[in-house]
N, CA, C and O atoms as a Tinker XYZ file with bonds, in Angstrom:
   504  protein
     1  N      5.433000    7.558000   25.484000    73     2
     2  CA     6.059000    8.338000   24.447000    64     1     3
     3  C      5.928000    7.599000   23.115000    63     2     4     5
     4  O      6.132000    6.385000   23.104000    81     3
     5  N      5.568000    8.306000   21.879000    73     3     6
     6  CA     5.633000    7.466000   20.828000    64     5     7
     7  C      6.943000    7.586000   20.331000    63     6     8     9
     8  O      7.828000    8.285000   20.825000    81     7
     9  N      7.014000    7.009000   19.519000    73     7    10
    10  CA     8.463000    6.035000   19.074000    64     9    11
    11  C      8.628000    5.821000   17.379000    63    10    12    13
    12  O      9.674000    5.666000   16.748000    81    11
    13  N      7.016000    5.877000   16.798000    73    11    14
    14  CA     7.170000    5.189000   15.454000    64    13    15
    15  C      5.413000    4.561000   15.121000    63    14    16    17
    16  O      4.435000    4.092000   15.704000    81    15
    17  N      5.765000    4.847000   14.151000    73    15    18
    18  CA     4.388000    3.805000   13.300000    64    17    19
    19  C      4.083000    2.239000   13.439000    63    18    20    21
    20  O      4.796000    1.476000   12.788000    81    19
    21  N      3.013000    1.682000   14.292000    73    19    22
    22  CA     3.212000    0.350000   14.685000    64    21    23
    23  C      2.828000   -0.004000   13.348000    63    22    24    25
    24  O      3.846000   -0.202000   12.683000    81    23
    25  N      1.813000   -0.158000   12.703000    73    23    26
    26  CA     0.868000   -0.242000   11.824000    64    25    27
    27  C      0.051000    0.818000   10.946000    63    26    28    29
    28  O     -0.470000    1.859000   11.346000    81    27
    29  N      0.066000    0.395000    9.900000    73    27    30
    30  CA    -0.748000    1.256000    8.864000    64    29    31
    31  C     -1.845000    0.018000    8.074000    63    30    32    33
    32  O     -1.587000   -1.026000    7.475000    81    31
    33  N     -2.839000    0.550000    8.329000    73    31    34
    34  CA    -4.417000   -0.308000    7.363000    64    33    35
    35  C     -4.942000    0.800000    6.801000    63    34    36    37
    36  O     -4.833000    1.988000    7.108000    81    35
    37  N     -5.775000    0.019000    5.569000    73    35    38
    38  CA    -6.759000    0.590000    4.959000    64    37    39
    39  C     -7.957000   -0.403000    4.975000    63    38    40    41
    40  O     -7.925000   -1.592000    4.657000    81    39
    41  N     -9.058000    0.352000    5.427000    73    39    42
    42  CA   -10.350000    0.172000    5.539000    64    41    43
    43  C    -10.993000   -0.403000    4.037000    63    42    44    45
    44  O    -10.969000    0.460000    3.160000    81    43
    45  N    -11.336000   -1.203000    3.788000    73    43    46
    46  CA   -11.573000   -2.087000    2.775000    64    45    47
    47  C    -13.457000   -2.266000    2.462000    63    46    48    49
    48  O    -14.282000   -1.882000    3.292000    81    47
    49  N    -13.684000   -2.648000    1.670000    73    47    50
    50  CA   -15.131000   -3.220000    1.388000    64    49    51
    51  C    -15.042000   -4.695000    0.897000    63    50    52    53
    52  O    -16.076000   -5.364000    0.909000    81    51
    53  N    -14.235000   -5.075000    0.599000    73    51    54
    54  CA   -14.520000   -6.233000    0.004000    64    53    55
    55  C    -13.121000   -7.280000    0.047000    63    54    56    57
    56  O    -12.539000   -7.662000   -0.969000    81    55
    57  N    -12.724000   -7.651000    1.481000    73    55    58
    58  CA   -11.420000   -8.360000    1.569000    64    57    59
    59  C    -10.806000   -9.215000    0.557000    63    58    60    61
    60  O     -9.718000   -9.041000    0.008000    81    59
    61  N    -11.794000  -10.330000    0.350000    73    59    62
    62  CA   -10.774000  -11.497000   -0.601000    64    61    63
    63  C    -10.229000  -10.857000   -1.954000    63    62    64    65
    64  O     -9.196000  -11.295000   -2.460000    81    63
    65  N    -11.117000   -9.566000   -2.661000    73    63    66
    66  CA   -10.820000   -9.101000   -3.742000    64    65    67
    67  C     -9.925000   -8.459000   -3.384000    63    66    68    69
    68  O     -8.970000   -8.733000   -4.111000    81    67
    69  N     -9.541000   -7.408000   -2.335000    73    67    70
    70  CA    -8.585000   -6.674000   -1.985000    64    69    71
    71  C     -7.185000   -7.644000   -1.516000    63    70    72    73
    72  O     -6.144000   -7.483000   -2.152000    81    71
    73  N     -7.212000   -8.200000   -0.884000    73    71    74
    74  CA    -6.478000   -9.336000   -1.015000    64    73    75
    75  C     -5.797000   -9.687000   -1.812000    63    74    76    77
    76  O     -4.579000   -9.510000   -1.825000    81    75
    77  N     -6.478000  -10.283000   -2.675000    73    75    78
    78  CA    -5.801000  -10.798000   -3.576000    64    77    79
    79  C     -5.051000   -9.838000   -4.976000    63    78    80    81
    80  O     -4.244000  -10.356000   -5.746000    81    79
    81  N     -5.354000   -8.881000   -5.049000    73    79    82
    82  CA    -4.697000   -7.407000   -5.841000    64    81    83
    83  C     -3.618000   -6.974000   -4.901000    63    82    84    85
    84  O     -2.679000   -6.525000   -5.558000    81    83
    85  N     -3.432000   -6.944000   -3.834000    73    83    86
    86  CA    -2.079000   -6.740000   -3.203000    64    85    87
    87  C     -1.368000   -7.450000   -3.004000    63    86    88    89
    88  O     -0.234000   -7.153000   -2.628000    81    87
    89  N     -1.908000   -9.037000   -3.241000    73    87    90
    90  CA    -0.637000  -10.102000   -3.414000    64    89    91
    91  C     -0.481000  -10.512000   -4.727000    63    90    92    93
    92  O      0.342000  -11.427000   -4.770000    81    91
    93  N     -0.894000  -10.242000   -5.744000    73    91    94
    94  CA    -0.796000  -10.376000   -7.253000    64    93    95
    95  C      0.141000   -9.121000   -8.067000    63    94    96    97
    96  O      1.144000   -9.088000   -8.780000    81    95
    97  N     -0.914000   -8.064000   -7.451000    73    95    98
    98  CA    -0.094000   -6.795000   -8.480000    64    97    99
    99  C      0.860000   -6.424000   -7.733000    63    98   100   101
   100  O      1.790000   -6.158000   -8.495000    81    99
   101  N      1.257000   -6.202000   -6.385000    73    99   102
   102  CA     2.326000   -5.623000   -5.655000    64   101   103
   103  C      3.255000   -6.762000   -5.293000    63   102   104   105
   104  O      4.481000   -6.730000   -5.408000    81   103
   105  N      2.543000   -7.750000   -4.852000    73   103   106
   106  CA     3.944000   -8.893000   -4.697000    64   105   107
   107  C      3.632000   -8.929000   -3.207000    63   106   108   109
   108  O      4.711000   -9.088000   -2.636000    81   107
   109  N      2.705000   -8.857000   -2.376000    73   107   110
   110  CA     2.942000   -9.121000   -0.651000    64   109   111
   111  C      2.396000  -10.001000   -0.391000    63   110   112   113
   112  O      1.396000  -10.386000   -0.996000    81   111
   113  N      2.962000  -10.621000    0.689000    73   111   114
   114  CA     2.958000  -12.071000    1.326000    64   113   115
   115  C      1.904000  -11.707000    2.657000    63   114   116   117
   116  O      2.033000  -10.790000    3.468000    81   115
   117  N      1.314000  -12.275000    2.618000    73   115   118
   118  CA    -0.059000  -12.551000    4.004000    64   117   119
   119  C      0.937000  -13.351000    5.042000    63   118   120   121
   120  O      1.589000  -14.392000    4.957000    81   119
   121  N      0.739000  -12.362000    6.057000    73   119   122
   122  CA     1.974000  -13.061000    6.992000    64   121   123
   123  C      0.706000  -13.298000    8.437000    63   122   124   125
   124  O      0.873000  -14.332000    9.084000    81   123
   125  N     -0.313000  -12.494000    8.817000    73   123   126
   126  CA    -1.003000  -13.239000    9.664000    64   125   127
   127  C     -2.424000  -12.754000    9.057000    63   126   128   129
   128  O     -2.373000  -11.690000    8.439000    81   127
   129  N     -3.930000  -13.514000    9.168000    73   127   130
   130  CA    -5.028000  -13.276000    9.371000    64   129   131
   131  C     -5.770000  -13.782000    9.922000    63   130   132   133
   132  O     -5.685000  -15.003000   10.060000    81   131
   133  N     -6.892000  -13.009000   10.512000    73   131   134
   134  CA    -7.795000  -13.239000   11.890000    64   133   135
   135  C     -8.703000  -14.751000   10.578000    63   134   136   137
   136  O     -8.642000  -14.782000    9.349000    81   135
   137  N     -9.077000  -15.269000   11.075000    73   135   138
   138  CA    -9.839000  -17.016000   11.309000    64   137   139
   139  C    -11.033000  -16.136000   10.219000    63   138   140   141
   140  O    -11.145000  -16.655000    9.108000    81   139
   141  N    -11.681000  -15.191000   10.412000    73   139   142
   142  CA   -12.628000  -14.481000    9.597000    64   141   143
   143  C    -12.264000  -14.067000    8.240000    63   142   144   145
   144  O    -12.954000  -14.498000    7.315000    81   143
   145  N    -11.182000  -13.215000    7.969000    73   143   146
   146  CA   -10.531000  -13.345000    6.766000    64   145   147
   147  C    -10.678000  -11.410000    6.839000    63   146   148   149
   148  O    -10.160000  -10.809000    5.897000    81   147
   149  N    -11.266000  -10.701000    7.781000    73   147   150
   150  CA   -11.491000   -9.484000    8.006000    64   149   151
   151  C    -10.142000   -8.593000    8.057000    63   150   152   153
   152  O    -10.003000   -7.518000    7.473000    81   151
   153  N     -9.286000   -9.164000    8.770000    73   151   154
   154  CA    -7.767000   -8.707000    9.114000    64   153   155
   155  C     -6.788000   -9.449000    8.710000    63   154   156   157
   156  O     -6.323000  -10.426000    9.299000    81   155
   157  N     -6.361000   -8.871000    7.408000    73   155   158
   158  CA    -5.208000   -9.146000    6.235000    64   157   159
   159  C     -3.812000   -8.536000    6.449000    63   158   160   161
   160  O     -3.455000   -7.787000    5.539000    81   159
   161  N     -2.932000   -8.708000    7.490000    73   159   162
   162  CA    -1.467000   -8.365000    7.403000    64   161   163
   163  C     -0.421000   -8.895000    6.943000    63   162   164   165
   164  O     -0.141000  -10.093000    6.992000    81   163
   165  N      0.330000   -7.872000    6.383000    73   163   166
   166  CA     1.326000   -8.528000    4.796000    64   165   167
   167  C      2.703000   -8.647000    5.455000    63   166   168   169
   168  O      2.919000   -7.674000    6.178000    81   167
   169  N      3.610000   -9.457000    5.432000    73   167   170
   170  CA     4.541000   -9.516000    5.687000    64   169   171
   171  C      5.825000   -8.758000    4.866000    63   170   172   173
   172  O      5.995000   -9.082000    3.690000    81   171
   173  N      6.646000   -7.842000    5.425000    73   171   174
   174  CA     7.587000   -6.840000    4.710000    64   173   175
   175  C      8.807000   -7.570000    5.279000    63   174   176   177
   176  O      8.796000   -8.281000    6.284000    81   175
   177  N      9.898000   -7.288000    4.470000    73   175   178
   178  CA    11.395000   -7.590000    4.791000    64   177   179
   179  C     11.827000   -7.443000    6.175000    63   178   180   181
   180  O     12.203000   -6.438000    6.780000    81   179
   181  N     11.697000   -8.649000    6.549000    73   179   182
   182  CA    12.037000   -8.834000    8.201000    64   181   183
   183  C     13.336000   -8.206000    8.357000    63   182   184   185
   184  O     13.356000   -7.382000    9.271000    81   183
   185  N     14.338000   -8.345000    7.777000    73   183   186
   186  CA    15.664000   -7.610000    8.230000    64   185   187
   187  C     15.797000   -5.955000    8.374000    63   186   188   189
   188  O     16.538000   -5.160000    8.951000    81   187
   189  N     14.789000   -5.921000    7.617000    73   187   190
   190  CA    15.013000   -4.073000    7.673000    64   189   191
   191  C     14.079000   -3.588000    8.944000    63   190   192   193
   192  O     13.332000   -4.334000    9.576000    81   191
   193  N     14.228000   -2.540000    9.122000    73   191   194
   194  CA    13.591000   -1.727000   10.427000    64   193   195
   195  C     12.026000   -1.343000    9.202000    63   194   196   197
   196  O     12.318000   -0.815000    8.129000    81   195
   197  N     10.762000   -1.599000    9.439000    73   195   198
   198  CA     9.724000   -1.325000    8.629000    64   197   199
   199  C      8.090000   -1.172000    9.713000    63   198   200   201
   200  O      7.926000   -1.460000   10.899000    81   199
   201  N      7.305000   -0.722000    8.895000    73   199   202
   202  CA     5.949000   -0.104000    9.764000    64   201   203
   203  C      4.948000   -1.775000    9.137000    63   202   204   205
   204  O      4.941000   -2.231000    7.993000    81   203
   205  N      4.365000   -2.213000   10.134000    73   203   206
   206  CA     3.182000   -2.990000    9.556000    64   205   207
   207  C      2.073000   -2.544000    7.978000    63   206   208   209
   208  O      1.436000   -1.535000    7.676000    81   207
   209  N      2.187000   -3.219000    7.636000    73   207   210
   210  CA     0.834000   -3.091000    6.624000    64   209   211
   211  C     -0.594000   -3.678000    6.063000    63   210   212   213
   212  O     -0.519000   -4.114000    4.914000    81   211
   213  N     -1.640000   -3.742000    6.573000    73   211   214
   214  CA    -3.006000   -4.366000    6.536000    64   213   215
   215  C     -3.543000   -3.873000    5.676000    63   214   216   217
   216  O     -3.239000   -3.106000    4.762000    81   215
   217  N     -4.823000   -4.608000    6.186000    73   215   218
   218  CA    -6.014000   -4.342000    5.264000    64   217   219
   219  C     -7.559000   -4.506000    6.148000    63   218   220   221
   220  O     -7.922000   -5.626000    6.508000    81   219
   221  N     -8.109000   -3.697000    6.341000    73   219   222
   222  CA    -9.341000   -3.895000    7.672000    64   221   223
   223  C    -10.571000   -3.827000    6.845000    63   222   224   225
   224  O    -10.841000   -2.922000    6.057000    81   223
   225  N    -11.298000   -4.891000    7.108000    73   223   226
   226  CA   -12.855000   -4.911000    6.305000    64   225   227
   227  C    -13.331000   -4.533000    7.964000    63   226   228   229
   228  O    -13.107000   -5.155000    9.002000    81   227
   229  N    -14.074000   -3.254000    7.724000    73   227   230
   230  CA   -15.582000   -2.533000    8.398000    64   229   231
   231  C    -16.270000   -3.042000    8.987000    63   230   232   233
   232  O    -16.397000   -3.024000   10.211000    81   231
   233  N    -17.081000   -3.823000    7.886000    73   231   234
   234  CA   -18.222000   -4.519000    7.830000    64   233   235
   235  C    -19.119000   -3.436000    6.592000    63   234   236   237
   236  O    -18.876000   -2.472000    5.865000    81   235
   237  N    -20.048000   -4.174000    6.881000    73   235   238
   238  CA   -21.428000   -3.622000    5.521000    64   237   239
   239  C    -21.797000   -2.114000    6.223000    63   238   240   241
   240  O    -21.922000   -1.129000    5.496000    81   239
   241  N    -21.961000   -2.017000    7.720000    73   239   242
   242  CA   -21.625000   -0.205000    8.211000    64   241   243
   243  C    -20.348000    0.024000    8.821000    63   242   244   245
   244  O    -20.291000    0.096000   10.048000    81   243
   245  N    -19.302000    0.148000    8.112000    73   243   246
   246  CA   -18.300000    0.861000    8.489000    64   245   247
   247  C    -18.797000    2.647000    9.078000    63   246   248   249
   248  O    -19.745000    3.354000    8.734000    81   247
   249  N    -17.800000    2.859000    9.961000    73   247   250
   250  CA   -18.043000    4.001000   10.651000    64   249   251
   251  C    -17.609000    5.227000    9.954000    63   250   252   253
   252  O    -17.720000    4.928000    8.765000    81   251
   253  N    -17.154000    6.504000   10.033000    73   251   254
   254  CA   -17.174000    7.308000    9.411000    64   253   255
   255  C    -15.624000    7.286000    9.602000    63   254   256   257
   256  O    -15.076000    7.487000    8.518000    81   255
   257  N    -14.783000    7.117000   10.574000    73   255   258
   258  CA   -13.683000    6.304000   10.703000    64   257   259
   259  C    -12.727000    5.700000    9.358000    63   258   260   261
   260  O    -11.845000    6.079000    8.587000    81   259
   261  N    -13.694000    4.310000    9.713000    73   259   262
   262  CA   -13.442000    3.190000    8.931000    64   261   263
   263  C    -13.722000    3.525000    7.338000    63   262   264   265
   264  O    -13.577000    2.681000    6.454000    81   263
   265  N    -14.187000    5.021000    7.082000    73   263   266
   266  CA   -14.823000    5.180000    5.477000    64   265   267
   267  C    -13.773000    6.554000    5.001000    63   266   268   269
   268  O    -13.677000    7.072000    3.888000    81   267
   269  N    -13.076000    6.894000    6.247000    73   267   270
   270  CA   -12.093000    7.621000    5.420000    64   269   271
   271  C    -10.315000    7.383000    4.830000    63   270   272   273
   272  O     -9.294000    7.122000    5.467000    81   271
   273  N    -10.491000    7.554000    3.734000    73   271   274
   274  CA    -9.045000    7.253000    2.922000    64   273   275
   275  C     -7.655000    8.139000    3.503000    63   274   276   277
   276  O     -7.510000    9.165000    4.168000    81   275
   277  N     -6.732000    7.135000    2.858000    73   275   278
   278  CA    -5.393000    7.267000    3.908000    64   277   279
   279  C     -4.623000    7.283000    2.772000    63   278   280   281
   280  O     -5.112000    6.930000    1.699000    81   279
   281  N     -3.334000    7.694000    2.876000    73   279   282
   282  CA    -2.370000    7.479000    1.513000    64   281   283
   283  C     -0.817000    6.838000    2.391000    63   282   284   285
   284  O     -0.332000    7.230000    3.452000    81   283
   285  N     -0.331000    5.704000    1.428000    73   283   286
   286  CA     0.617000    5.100000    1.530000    64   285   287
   287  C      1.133000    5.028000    0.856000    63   286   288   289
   288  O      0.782000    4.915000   -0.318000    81   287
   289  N      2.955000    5.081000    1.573000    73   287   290
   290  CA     3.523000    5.544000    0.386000    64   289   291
   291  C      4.621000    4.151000    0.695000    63   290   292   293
   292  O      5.075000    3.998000    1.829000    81   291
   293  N      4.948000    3.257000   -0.352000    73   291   294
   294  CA     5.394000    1.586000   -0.316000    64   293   295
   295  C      7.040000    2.184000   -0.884000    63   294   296   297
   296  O      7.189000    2.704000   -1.990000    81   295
   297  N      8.102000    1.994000    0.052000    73   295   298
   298  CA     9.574000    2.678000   -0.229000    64   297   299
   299  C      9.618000    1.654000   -1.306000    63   298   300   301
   300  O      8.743000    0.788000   -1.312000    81   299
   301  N     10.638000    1.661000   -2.313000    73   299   302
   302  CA    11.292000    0.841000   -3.353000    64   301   303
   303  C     12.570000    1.571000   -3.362000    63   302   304   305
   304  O     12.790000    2.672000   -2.858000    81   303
   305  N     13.523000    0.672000   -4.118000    73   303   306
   306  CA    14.600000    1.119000   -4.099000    64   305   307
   307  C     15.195000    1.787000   -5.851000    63   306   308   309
   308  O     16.196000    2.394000   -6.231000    81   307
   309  N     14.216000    1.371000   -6.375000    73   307   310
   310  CA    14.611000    2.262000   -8.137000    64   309   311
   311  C     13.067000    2.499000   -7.772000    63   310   312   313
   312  O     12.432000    1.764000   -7.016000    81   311
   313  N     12.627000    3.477000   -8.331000    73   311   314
   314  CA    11.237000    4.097000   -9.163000    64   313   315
   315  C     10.940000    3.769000  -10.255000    63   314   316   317
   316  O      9.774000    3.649000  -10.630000    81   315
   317  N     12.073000    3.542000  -11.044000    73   315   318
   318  CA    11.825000    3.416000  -12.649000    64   317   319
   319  C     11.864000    1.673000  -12.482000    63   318   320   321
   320  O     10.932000    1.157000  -13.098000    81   319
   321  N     12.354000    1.132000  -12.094000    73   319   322
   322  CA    11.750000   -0.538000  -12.068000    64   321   323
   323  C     10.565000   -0.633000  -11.458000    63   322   324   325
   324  O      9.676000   -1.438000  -11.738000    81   323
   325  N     10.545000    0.341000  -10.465000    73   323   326
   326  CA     9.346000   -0.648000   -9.967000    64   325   327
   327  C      7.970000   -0.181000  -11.003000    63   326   328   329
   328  O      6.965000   -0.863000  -11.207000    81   327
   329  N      8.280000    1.177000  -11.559000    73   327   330
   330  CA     6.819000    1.173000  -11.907000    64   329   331
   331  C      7.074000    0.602000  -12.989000    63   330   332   333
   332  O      6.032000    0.003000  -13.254000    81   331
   333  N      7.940000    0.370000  -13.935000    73   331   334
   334  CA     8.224000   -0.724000  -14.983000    64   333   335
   335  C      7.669000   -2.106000  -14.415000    63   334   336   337
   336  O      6.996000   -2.546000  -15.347000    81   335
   337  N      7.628000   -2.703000  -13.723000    73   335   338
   338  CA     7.455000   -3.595000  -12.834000    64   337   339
   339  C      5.492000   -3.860000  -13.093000    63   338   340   341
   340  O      4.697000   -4.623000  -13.643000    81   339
   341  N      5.546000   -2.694000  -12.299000    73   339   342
   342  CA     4.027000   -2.608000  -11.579000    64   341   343
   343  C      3.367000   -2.355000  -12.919000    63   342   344   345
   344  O      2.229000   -2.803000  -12.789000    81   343
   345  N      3.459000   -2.025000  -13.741000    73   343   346
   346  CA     2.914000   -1.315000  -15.314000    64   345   347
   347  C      2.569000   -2.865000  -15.680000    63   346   348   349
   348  O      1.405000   -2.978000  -16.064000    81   347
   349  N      3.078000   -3.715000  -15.661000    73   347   350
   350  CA     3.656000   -5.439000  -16.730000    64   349   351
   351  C      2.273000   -5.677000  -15.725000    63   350   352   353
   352  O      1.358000   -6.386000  -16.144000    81   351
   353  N      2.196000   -5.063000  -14.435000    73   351   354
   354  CA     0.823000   -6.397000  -14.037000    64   353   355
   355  C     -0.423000   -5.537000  -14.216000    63   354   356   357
   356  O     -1.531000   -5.962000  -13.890000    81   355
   357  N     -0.280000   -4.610000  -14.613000    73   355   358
   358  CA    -1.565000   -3.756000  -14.700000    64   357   359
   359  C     -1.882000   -2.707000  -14.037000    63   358   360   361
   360  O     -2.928000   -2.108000  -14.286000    81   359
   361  N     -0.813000   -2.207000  -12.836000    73   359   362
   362  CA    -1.174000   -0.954000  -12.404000    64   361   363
   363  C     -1.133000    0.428000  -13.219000    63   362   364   365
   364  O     -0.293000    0.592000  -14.104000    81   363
   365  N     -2.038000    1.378000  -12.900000    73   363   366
   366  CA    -1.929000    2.352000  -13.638000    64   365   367
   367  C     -1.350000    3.369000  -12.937000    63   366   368   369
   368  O     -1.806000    3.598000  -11.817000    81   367
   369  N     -0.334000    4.110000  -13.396000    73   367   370
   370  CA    -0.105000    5.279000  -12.330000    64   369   371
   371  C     -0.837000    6.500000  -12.824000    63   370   372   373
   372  O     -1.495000    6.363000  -13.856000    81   371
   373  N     -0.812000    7.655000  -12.240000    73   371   374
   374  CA    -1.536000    8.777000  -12.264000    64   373   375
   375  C     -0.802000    9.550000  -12.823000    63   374   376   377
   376  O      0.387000    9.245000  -12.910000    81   375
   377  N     -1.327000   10.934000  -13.442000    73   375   378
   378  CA    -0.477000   12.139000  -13.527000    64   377   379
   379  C     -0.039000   12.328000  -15.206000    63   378   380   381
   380  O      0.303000   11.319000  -15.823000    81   379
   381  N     -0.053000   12.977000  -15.542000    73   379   382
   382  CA     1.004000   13.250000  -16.913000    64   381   383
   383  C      2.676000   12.941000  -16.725000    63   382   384   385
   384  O      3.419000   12.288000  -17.459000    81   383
   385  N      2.963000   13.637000  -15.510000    73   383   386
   386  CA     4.247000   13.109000  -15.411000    64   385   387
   387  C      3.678000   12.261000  -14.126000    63   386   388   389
   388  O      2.897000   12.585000  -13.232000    81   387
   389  N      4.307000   11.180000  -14.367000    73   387   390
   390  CA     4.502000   10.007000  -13.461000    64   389   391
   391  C      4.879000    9.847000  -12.276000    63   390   392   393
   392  O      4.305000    9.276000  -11.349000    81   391
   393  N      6.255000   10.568000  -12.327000    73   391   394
   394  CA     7.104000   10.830000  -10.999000    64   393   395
   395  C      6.690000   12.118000  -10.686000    63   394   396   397
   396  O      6.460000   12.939000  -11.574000    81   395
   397  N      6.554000   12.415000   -9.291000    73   395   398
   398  CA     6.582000   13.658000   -9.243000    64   397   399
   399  C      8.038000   13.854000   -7.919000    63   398   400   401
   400  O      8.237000   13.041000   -7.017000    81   399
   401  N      8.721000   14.902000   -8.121000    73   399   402
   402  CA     9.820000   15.124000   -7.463000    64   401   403
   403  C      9.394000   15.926000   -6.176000    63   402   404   405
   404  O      9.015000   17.095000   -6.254000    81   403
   405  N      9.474000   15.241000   -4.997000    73   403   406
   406  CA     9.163000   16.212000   -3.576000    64   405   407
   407  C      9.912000   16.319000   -2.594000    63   406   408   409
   408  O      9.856000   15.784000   -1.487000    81   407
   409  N     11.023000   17.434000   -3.275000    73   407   410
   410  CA    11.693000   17.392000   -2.073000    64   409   411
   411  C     12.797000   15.926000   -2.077000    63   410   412   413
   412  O     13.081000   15.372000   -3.139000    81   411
   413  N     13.146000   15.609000   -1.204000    73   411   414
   414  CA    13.998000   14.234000   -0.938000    64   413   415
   415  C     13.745000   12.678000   -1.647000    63   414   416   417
   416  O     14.355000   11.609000   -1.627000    81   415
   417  N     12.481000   13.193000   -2.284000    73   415   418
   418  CA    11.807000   11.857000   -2.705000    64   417   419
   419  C     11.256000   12.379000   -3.797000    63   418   420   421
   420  O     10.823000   13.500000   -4.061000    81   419
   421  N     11.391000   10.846000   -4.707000    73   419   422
   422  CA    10.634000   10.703000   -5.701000    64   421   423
   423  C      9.336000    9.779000   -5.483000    63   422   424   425
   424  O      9.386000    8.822000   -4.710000    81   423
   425  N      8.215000   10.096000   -6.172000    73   423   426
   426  CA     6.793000    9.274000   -5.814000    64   425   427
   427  C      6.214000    8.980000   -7.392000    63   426   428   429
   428  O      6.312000    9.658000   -8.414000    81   427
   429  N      5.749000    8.038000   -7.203000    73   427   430
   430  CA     4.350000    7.923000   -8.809000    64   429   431
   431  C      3.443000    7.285000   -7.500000    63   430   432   433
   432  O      3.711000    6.818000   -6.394000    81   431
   433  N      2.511000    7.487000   -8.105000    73   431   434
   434  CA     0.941000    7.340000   -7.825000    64   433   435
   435  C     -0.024000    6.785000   -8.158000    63   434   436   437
   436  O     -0.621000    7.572000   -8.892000    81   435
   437  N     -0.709000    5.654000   -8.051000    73   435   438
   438  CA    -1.819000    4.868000   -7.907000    64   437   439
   439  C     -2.874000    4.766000   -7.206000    63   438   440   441
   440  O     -3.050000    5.301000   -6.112000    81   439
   441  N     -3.896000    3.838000   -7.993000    73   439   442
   442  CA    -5.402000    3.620000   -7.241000    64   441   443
   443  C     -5.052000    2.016000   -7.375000    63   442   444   445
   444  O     -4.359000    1.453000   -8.223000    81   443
   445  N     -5.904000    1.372000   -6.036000    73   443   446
   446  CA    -6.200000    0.078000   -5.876000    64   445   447
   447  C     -7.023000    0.003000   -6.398000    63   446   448   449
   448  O     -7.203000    0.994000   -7.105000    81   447
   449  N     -8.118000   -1.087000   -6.509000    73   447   450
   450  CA    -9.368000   -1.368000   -7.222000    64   449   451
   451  C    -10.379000   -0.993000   -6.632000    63   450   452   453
   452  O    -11.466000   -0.994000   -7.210000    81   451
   453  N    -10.213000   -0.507000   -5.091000    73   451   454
   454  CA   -11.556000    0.229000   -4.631000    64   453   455
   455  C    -11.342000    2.230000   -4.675000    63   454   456   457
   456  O    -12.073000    3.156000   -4.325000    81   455
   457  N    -10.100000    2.158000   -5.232000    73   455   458
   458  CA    -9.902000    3.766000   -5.480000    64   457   459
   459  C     -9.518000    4.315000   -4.396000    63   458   460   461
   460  O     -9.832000    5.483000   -4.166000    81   459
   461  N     -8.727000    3.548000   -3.474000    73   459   462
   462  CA    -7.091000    3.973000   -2.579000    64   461   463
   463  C     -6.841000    4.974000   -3.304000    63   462   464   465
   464  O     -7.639000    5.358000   -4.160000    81   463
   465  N     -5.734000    5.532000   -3.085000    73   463   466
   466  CA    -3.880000    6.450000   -3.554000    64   465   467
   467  C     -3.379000    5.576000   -2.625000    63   466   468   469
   468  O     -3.645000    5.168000   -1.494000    81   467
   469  N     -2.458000    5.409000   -3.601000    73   467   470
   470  CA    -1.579000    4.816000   -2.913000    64   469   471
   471  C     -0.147000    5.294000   -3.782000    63   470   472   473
   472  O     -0.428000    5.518000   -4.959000    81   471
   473  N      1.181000    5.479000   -3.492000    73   471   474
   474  CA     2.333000    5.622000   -3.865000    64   473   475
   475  C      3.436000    4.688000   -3.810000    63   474   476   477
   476  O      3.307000    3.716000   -3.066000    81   475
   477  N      4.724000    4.858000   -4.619000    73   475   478
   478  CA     5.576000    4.131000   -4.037000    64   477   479
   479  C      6.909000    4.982000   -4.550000    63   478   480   481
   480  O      7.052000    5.452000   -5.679000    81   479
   481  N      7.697000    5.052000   -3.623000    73   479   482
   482  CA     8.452000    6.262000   -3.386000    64   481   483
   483  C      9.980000    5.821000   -3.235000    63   482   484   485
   484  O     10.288000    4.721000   -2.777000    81   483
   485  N     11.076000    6.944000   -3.733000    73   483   486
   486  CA    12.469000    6.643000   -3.315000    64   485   487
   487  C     12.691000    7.723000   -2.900000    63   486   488   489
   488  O     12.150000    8.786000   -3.205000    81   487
   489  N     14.046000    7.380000   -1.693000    73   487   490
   490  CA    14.379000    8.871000   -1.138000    64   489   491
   491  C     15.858000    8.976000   -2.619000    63   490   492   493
   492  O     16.175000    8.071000   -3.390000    81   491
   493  N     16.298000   10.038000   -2.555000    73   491   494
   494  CA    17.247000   10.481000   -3.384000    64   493   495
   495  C     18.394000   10.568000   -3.173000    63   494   496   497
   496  O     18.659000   11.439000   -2.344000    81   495
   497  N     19.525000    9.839000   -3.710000    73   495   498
   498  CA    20.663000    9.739000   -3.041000    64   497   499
   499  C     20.958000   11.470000   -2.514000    63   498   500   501
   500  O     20.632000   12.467000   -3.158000    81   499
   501  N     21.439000   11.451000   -1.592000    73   499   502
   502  CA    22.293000   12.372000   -1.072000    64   501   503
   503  C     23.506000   13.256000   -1.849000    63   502   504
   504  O     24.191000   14.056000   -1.212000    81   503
C-alpha cells in the first residue's frame, strides 16, 4: 500500500553546477552523495514529517524518462520573505503577478539554471 512520497529528483545535466545553485540560492544542505557525485540528496528539517529531495545526473544519454521535467513545489512558511529572500540571491520568479492564489495555497514560480519550474508555496491560514 502506498503511504506517501519517499523521494522527489530532478534529472539534471550537469551535477556540480546544479549543485551548487541549490545550495547557494535556496539554502540546502547535501546530506548524502553517491562517491561519483551523480546522486545529490539535500537534507530538509529533520523534525518535521517531509518528502526527500535530489538531484539525478542521467548521464550524456539520459532516457526519455530521465529527460522529462517535474515541478516542485519547496513549502515555506511566509511567501513574501521567502521570495524577498530568494530575489537578494538572484532568483527570478515568473509571471506578472508573482503569487498566484490556488485554492489553499499560495505559489510564485521559478526556473533553475537548466530551466526546471520549480515553486515555493504556503498553505493559507484557515
Amino acid at each position: 500500500m502506498i503511504i506517501g512520497i519517499d523521494v522527489v529528483f530532478i534529472h539534471v545535466k550537469n551535477p556540480e553546477k546544479m549543485t551548487k545553485w541549490y545550495v547557494e540560492k535556496l539554502g540546502l544542505e547535501i546530506g548524502f552523495s553517491t562517491p561519483d557525485k551523480d546522486w545529490q540528496e539535500f537534507s530538509l528539517d529533520e523534525n518535521r514529517p517531509t518528502t526527500r529531495f535530489a538531484l539525478d545526473y542521467g548521464g550524456p544519454d539520459p532516457s526519455k524518462v530521465e529527460q522529462q521535467p517535474i515541478m516542485i513545489s519547496f513549502k515555506v512558511e511566509n511567501i513574501f520573505d521567502a521570495i524577498k529572500y530568494l530575489g537578494l540571491k538572484g532568483v527570478k520568479f515568473l509571471g506578472k503577478d508573482i503569487i498566484s492564489d490556488v485554492g489553499p495555497t499560495l505559489v510564485a514560480t521559478f526556473q533553475d539554471p537548466e530551466g526546471n519550474y520549480l515553486q515555493i508555496s504556503q498553505r493559507k491560514s484557515s
